[in-house]
Backbone as a chain_set.jsonl record, in Angstrom:
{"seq": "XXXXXXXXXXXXXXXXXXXXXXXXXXXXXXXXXXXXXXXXXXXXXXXXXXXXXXXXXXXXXXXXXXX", "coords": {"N": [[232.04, -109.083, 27.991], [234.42, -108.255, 29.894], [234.616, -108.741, 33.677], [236.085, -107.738, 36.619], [237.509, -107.739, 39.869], [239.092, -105.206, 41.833], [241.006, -103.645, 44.473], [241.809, -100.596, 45.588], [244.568, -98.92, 44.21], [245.71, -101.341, 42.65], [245.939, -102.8, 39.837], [245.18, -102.938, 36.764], [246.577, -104.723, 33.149], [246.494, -103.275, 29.522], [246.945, -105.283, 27.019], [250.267, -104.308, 25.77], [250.479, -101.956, 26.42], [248.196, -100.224, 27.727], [247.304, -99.472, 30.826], [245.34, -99.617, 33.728], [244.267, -98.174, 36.429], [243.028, -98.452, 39.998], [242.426, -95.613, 41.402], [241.332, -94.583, 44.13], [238.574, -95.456, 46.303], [235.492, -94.332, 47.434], [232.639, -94.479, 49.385], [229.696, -94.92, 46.56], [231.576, -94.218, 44.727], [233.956, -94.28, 42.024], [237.388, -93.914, 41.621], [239.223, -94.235, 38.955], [242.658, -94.037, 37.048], [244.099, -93.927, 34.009], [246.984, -94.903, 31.702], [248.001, -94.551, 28.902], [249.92, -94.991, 25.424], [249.988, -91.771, 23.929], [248.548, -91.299, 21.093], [246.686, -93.071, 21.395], [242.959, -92.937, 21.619], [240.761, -91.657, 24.544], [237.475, -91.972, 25.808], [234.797, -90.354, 27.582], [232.297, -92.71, 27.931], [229.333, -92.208, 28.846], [229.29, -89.183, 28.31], [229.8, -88.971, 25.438], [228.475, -88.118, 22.43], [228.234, -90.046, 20.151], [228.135, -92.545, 21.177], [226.417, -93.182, 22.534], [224.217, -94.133, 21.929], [224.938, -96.249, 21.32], [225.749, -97.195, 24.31], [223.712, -97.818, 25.399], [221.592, -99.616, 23.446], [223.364, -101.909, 24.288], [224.041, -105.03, 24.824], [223.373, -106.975, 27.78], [225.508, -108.49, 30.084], [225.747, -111.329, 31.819], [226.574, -111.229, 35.202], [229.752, -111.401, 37.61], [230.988, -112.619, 40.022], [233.396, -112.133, 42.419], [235.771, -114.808, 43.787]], "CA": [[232.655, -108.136, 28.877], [235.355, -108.804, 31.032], [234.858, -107.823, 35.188], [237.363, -107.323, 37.592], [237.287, -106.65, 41.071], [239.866, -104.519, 42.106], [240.926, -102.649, 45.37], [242.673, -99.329, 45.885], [245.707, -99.241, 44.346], [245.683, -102.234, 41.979], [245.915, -102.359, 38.288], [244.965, -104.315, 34.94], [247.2, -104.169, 31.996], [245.498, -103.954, 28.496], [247.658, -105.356, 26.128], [251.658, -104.062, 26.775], [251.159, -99.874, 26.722], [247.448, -99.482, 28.736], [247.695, -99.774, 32.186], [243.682, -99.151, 34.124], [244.778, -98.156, 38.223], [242.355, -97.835, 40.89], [243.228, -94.612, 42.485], [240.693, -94.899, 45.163], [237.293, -95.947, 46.453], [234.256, -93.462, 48.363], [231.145, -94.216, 49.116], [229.648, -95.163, 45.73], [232.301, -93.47, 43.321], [235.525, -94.873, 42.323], [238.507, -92.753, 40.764], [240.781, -94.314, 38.028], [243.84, -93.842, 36.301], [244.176, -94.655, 32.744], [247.791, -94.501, 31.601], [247.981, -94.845, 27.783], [250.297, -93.943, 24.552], [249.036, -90.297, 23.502], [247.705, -92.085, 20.16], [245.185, -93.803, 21.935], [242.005, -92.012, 22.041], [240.001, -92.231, 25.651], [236.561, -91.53, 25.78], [233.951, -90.93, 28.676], [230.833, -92.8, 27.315], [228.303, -91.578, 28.773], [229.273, -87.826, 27.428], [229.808, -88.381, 23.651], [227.437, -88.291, 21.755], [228.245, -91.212, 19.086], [228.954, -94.051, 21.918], [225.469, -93.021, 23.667], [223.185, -95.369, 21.57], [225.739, -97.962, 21.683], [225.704, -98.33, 25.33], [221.787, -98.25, 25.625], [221.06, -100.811, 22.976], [224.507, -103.072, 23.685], [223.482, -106.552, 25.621], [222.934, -106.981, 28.731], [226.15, -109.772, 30.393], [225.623, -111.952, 33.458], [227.249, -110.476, 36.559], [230.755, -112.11, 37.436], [231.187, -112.293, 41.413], [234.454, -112.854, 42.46], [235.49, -115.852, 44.404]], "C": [[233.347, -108.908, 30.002], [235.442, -108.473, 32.784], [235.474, -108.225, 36.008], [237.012, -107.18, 38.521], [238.455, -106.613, 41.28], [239.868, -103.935, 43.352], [241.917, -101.22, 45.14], [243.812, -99.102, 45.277], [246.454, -100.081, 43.352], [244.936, -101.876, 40.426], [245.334, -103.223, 37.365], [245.973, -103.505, 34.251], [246.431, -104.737, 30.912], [246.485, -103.969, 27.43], [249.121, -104.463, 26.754], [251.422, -102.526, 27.045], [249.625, -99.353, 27.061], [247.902, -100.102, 30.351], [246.387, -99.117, 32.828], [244.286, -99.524, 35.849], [243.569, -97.736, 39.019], [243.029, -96.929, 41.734], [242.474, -94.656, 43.925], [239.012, -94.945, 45.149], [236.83, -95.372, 47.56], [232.952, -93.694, 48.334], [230.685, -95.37, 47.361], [230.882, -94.62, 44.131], [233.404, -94.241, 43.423], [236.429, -94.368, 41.371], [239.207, -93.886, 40.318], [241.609, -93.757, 37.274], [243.81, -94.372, 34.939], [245.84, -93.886, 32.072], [248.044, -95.057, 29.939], [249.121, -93.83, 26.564], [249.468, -92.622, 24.41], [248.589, -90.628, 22.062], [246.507, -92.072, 20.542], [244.387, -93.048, 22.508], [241.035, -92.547, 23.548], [238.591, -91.242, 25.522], [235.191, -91.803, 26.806], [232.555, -91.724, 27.851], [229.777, -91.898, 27.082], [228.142, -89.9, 28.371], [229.706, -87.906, 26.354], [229.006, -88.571, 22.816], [227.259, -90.132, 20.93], [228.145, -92.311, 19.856], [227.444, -94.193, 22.686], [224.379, -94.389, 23.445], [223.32, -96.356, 21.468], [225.46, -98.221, 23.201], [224.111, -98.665, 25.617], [221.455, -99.299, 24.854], [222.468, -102.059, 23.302], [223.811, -104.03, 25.123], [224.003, -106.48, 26.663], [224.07, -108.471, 29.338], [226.432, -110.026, 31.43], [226.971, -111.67, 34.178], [228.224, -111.61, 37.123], [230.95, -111.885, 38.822], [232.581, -113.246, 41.713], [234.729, -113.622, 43.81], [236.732, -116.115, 45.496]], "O": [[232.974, -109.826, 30.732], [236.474, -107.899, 33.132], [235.373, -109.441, 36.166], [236.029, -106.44, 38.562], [239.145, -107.613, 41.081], [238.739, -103.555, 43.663], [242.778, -101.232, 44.26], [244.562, -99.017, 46.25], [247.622, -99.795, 43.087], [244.005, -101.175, 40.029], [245.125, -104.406, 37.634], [246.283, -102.325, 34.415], [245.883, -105.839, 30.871], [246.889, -102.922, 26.924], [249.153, -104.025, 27.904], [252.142, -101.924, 27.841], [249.458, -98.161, 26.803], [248.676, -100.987, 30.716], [246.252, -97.945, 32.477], [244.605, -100.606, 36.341], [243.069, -96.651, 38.722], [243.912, -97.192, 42.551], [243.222, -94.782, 44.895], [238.316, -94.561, 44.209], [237.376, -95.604, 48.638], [232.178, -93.257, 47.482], [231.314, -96.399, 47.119], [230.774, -94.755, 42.912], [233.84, -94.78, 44.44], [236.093, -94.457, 40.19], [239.807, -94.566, 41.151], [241.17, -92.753, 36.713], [243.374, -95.522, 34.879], [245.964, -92.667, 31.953], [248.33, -96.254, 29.912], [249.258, -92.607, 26.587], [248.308, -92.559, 24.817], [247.906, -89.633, 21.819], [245.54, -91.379, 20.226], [244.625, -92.474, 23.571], [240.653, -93.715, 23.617], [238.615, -90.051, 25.213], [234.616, -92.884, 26.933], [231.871, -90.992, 27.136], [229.363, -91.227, 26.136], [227.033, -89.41, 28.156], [230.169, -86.834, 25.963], [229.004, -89.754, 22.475], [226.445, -91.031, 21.142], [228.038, -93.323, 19.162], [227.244, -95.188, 23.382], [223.927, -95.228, 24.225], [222.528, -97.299, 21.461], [224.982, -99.316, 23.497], [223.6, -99.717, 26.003], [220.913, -100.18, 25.522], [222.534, -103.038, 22.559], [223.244, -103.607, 26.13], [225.115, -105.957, 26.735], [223.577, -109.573, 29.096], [227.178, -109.349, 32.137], [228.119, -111.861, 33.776], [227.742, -112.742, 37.181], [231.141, -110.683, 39.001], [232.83, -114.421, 41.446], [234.137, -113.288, 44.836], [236.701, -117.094, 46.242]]}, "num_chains": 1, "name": "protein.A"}
């Protein structure tokens, strides 16, 4: 897994046609943007069923503090 820190405002591109925007940052919550062909399926994890037991059993990867 790849981590990022990001502020407000600021983007990643995934490959040439996603684009992942921080819209903004409260408290603990943080709103993004996900701007993608209409192909490409997006999916919250933690509400679909099929993806649920993936993230509970998927490994555990050392914490990336940026510098």
């Amino acid at each position: 897994m790849l981590v990022l820190a990001r502020k407000a405002s600021e983007a990643i591109k995934i490959g040439d046609a996603i684009t992942v925007k921080v819209i903004a940052i409260r408290g603990g919550q943080v709103k993004i943007g996900i701007e993608a062909p209409s192909g490409v399926r997006i999916v919250r994890v933690e509400s679909h069923p099929t993806h649920r037991s993936e993230t509970v059993s998927a490994p555990s990867s050392p914490e990336v503090t940026p510098q």
